[in-house]
Every structure is written in C-alpha cells, then in structure tokens.
C-alpha positions in Angstrom: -21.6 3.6 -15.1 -18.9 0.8 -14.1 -18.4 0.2 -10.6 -14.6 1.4 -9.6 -13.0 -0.8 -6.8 -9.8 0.6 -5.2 -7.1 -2.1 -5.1 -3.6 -0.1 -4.8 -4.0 1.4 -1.1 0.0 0.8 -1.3 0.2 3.5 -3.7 -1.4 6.0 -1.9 -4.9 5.9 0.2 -8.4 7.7 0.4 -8.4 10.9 2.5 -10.0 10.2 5.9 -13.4 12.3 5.9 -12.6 13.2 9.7 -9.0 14.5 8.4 -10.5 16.0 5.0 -12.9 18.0 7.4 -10.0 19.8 9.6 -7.7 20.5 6.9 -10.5 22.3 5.4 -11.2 24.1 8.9 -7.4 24.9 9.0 -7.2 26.1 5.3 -10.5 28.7 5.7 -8.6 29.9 9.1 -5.3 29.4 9.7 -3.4 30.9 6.3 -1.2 33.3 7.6 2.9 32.7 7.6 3.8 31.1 11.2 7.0 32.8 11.7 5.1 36.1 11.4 5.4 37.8 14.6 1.8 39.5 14.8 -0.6 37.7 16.7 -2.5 35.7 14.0 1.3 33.9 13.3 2.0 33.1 16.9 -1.4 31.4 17.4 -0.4 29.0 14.2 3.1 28.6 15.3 1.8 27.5 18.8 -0.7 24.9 17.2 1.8 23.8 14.9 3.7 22.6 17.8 1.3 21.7 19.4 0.5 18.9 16.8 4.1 18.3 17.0 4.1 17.4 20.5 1.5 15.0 19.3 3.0 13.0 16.6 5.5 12.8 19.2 3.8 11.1 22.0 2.4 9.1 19.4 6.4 7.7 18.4 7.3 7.9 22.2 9.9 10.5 21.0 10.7 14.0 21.8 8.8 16.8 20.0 12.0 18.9 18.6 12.5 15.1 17.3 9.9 15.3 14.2 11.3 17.5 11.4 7.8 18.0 9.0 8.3 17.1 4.9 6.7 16.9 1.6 6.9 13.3 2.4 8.8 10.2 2.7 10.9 10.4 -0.5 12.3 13.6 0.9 12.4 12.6 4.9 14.1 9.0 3.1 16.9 11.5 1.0 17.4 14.0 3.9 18.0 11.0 6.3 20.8 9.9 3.9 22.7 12.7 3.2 22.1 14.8 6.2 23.9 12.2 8.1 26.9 11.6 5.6 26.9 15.3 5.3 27.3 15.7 8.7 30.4 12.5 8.8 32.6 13.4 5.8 35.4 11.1 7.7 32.8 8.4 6.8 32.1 7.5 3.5 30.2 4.3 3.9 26.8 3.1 3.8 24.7 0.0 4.4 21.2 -0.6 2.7 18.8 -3.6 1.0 18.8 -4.0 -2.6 15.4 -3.8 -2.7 14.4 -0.5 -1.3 12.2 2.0 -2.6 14.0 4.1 -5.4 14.2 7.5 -2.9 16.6 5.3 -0.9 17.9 3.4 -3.5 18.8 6.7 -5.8 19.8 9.1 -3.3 22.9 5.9 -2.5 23.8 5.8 -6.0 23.9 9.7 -6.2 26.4 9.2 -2.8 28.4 7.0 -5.2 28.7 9.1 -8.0 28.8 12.6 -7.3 30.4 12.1 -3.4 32.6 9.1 -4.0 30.7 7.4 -1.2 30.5 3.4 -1.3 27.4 1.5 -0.6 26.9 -2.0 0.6 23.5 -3.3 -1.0 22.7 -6.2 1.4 20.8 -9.4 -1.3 17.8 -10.1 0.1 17.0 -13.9 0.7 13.4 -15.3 -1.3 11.8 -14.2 1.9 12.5 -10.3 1.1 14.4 -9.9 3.7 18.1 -9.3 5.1 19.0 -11.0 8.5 20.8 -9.4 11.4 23.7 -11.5 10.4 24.1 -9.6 7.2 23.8 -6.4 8.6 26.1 -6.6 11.1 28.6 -8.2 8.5 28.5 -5.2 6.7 29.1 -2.7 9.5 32.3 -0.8 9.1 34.2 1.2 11.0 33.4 4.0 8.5 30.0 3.5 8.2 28.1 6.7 8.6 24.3 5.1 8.3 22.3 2.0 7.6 19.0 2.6 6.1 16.7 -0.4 5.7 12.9 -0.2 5.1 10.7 -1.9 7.6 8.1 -3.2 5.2 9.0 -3.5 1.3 6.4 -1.8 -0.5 5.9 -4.1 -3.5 5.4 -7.6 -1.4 4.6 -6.7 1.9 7.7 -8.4 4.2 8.8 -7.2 7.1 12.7 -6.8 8.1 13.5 -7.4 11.4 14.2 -3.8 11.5 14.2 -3.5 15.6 16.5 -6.8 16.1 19.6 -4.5 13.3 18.9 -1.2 15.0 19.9 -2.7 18.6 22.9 -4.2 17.1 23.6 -1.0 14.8 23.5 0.7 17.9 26.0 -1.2 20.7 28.3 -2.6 18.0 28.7 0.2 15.7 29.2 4.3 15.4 26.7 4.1 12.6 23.4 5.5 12.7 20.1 3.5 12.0 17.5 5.1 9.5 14.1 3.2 8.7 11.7 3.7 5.8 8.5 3.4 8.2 6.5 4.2 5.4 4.4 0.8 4.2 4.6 -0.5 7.7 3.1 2.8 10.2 -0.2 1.9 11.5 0.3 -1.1 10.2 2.5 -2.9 12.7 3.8 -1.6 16.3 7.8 -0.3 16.2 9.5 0.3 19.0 11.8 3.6 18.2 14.0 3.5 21.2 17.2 2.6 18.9 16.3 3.9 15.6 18.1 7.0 15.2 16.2 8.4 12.1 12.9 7.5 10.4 10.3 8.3 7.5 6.8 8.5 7.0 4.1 9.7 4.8 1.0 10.7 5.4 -0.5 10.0 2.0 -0.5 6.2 2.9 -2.3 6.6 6.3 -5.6 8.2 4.6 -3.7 11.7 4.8 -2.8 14.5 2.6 -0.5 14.5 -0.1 2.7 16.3 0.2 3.2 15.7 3.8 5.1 13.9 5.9 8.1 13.6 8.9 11.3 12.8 9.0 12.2 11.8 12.8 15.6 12.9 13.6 17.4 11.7 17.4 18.6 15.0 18.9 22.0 13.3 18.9 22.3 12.5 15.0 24.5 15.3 13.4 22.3 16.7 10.2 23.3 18.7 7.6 20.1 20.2 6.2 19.0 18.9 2.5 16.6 22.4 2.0 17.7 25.5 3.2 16.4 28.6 4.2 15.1 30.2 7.3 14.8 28.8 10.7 11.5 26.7 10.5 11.9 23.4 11.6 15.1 24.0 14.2 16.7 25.1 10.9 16.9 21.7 9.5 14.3 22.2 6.6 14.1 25.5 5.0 10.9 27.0 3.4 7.1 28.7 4.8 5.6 26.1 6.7 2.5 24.3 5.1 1.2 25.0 8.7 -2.3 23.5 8.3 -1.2 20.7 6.3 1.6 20.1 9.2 -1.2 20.0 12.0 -3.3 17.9 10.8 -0.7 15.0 10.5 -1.2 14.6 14.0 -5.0 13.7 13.2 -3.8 11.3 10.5 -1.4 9.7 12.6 -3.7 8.7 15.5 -6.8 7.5 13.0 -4.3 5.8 11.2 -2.8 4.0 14.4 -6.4 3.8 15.9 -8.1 2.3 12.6 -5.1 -0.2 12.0 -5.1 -1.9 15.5 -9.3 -2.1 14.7 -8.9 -3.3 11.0 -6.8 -5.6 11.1 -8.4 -8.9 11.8 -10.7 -8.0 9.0 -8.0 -7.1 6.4 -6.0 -10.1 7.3 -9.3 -11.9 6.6 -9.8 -10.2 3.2 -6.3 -11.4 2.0 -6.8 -15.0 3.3 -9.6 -14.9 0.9 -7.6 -13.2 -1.8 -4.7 -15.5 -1.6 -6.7 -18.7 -1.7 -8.9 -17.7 -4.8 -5.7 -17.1 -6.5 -4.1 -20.5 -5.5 -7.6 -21.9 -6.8 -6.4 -20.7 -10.4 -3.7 -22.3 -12.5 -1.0 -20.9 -13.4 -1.4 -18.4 -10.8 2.3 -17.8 -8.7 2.3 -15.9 -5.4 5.4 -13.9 -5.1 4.9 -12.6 -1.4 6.3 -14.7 1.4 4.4 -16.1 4.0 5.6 -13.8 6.8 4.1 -10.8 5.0 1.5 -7.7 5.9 -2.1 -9.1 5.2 -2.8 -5.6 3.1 -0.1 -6.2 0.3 -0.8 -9.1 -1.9 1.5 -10.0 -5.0 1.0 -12.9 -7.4 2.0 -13.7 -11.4 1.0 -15.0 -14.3 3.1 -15.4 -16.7 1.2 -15.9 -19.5 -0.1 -11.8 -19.6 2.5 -9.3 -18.9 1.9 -6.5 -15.8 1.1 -3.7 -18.4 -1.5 -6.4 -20.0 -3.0 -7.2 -17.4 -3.3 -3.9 -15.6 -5.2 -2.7 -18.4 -7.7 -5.5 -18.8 -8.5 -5.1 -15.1 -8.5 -1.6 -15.4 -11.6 -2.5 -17.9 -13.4 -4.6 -15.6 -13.1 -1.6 -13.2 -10.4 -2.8 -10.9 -7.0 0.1 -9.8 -4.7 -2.1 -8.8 -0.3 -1.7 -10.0 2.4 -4.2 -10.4 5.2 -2.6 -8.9 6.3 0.7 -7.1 3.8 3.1 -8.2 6.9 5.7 -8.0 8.3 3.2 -11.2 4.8 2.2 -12.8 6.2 4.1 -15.9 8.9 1.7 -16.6 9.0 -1.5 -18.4 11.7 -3.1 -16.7 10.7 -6.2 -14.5 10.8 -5.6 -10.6 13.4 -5.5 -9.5 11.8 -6.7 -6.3 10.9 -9.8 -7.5 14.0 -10.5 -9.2 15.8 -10.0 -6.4 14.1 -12.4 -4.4 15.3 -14.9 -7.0 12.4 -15.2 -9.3 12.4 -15.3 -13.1 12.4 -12.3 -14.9 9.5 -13.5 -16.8 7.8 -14.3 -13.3 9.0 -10.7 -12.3 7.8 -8.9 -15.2 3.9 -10.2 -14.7 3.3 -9.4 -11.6 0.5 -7.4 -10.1 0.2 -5.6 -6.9 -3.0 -5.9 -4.8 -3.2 -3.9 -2.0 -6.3 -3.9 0.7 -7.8 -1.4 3.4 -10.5 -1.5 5.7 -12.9 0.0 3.5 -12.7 -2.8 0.5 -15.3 -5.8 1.0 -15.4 -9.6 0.5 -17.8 -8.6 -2.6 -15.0 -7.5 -4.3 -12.7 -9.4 -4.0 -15.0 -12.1 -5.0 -15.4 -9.9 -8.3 -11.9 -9.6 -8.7 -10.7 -13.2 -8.7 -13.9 -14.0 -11.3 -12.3 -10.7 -13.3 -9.1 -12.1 -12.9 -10.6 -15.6 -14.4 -12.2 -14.0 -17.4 -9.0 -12.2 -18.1 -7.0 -15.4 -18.3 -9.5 -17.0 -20.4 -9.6 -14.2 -23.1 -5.6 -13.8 -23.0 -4.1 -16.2 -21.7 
C-alpha cells in the first residue's frame, strides 16, 4: 500500500489523540441538553462554563467574552454583521483584499443586499496592509475593520496589533481579527481587539467548532437566533461536549506550538531551499512569513495538474484556500500580491506540523523532481 504523507495542515489538522480521548469521554456521558433544569443539565451547563472560563484565561479575556461557533467562517460572518447590525448609522467597513472568502463574501453581501460600502485595502507583494493604509481608510462612519492576522494561502503576518491600537484611539470603529491560521502559532496580545475568530479544526480539534470573542462593550446583533444559550448572542442546543473540549484544544495547541516551533521552522528551511535548488521553481510567500505555510509555482504544470500527480506519489497537499479548491480561477491571493496570473494559477500550498519529518520532505522535493521531468 502507498505511503500517504499529510502536507495541507492549513486546511484542516489531525485530531489530537489526548482531545480525541475526552470528546469521546464527554460524548458516552455528558448528552443531555444543558439548559435542562434537572440535575444531569446543570452539571453540563456548569462544565461548559467552566471550559469557558478556560479558553478565557487562555486569551487574557473575560469568560462572558467567548461566544462558542460551528467555527471560524461563522464567528468571521457574525463579527461582521453583528457589529453593522448593531450601527445602522454606520454603513462602512474596512478589510484586505485578500481575506478568506467568509470575510470577503459576508462584505460583498453588506454591499448588495444592505447598501453598505467596503474599503478593500491592496495588499503590497509582501501580503500585507500597513498601518498607514488602515488608518487612511478610517471613517467617521466606519462601523468595523476586520483584517486577518495570518493569510491562509502564503502564510504573512499583518501587523494586526500595531492597526488595532490605532483603530482603537483614532477611530469609533471596532477591530475584528481572523485569528484563525495564526493561534498557537504566534503570541497576540488581545487587549485592543474588540472581536476575533478561531477554529478549532486547525489546532488538532474537532470539526464544527469554534469561538467568536466578543468585547462586552461591542454592540451585537445576533446572526443565529433562538433561545438564550450563549448570553443570547447565538441561538441553538449547545454542542456541550464539543464546546468543552475546545478548552483542551486550545492549551495543546498553544502548548505544542511554543514546543514545535524550532523544529517546523527547521522543516520549512529545508523545504524552501530544495525548492530554490529546482529550476523554474518561484516562491510566492514572502520572507516575513509563518515557517508552517509554504507556497511556490511552476509555471510549466497548472495547480490542478500538479495536485493530482502528487496526489499519485502519495503526497495531500492544495494550492489555494481549501474553502475555493473547487474553482479554477487563479488565487486571488497571489494575484493580488502582484504576480502573474499564470504564476497564480500554478501554485501549490504546502503546509507543515510537528508531526511531518525531514524524510518527507526529502520525498517530496524528489516527487516534486520526477513530476517536472514527466510534465514539464
């Protein structure tokens, strides 16, 4: 049988086995509904918040701070329009052209259906918008910036504390960030971010789970209604054992990123230089990037070619947003940084964890060789 070797840890991650373990606990256990007022509900209730309290100490934020999700594409769309919701004398908004599409579609929803304009701030051929630009763009009837921290196709890294200080003593706005490729990745400091998203999918968590954090001050219009779970800012029966166990997730992740590093960071040296070793081979991340996310081209074999051919030789890897892996369209990404469309439309995505090895990526680049010789 062909050895399989995980590449796309961007996408979404391998379940810890110390998080796989309690969620199963939790599941065989805990199943009753948490608002239920017998004692069986009451016990879940009081360890949901208990985890809650958790994540929060975690974020140095307050517990009645962390509103739980399915995830970050609906923690990234309630940010949005809860806050313009909640500011209908406001009708503008500040972002990056190069966000992931929950951000970038819920704007352009705000454009045409609620008659909102958005500011889409270019991003230079670093990937990233200055301090200058955002502050530029800063209205008086701005109701929200919302700028991811780390891009998720080429790994750079806004200066996402540096706009939310700004945002917050030279505006009325509120600051949102898309934590989501950068938690337990790199330290954030959340003292002036009013709102932000993560998912627990791509900390070696559960799918369909997540947080929004919402700043007790930030008015919120809730996106889901219902009942009162969640303050009565997200509606619907709590996934109660799914919700406790983020807190596990989130402390492995932050624990195992601080302890991976070094060794990721030298797994992507490696990567980087085999591929410079190979000509015709174009890196499209910039030098100021997270070691895990690696992007190059080549030009010659187009992303869906050469996805399949490695996918062949065993290797998962993607070439854009696994969220628009369907499309054909070049990434936009990558052309936004400047580059070619045919430069943008061969990329590939190669994204490391702690648990890949220097074997493989050895195996990849002499893959990667072989796959240039037969098609290229």
């Amino acid at each position: 049988m062909q050895r399989r070797i995980y590449f796309d840890n961007a996408s979404t991650t391998n379940i810890n086995p110390e998080v796989l373990k309690s969620y199963k606990q939790l599941l065989d256990q805990y199943y009753v509904n948490s608002e239920s007022l017998y004692d069986e509900g009451t016990q879940i209730s009081r360890m949901m918040e208990k985890a809650r309290s958790a994540i929060a100490g975690l974020l140095d934020v307050e517990s009645d701070e962390i509103i739980f999700t399915s995830g970050s594409s609906e923690s990234n769309t309630s940010a949005i329009k809860g806050v313009c919701f909640a500011c209908p004398e406001k009708k503008h908004i500040v972002t990056t052209n190069i966000e992931h599409s929950s951000v970038l579609n819920a704007c352009k929803q705000m454009e045409e259906v609620f008659g909102y304009e958005v500011t889409y701030l270019p991003v230079g051929p670093d990937a990233t918008v200055t301090l200058q630009q955002a502050a530029h763009a800063l209205r008086p009837d701005t109701a929200l910036v919302t700028i991811m921290h780390v891009n998720n196709e080429v790994g750079s890294i806004n200066p996402i504390e540096e706009i939310a200080e700004y945002v917050k003593k030279h505006s009325h706005a509120y600051m949102h960030a898309d934590l989501t490729q950068s938690m337990g990745k790199l330290e954030i400091n959340m003292k002036n971010i009013d709102l932000a998203s993560v998912s627990a999918h791509k900390l070696e968590g559960l799918k369909g789970s997540g947080i929004l954090i919402k700043k007790k001050h930030v008015p919120f219009v809730p996106l889901i209604n219902g009942g009162e779970q969640e303050q009565g800012l997200r509606g619907g029966t709590s996934n109660a054992p799914v919700n406790m166990v983020f807190a596990k997730t989130l402390r492995l992740a932050m624990e195992n990123g601080r302890k991976s590093h070094d060794k990721i960071e030298k797994l992507s040296r490696m990567l980087e230089e085999g591929l410079r070793a190979i000509e015709g081979v174009e890196i499209n991340h910039p030098a100021r990037h997270i070691p895990s996310t690696v992007n190059f081209s080549y030009e010659k074999i187009p992303s869906e070619v050469m996805q399949n051919a490695l996918n062949r030789k065993g290797f998962m890897v993607s070439a854009r947003s696994t969220c628009d892996s369907k499309s054909d369209d070049p990434s936009y990404v990558l052309t936004a940084m400047g580059y070619s469309v045919k430069r943008a439309s061969s990329c590939i995505r190669v994204s490391l964890s702690s648990a890949n090895t220097e074997e493989e990526v050895q195996l990849f680049l002499k893959a990667l060789k072989e796959i240039i010789e037969q098609y290229g």
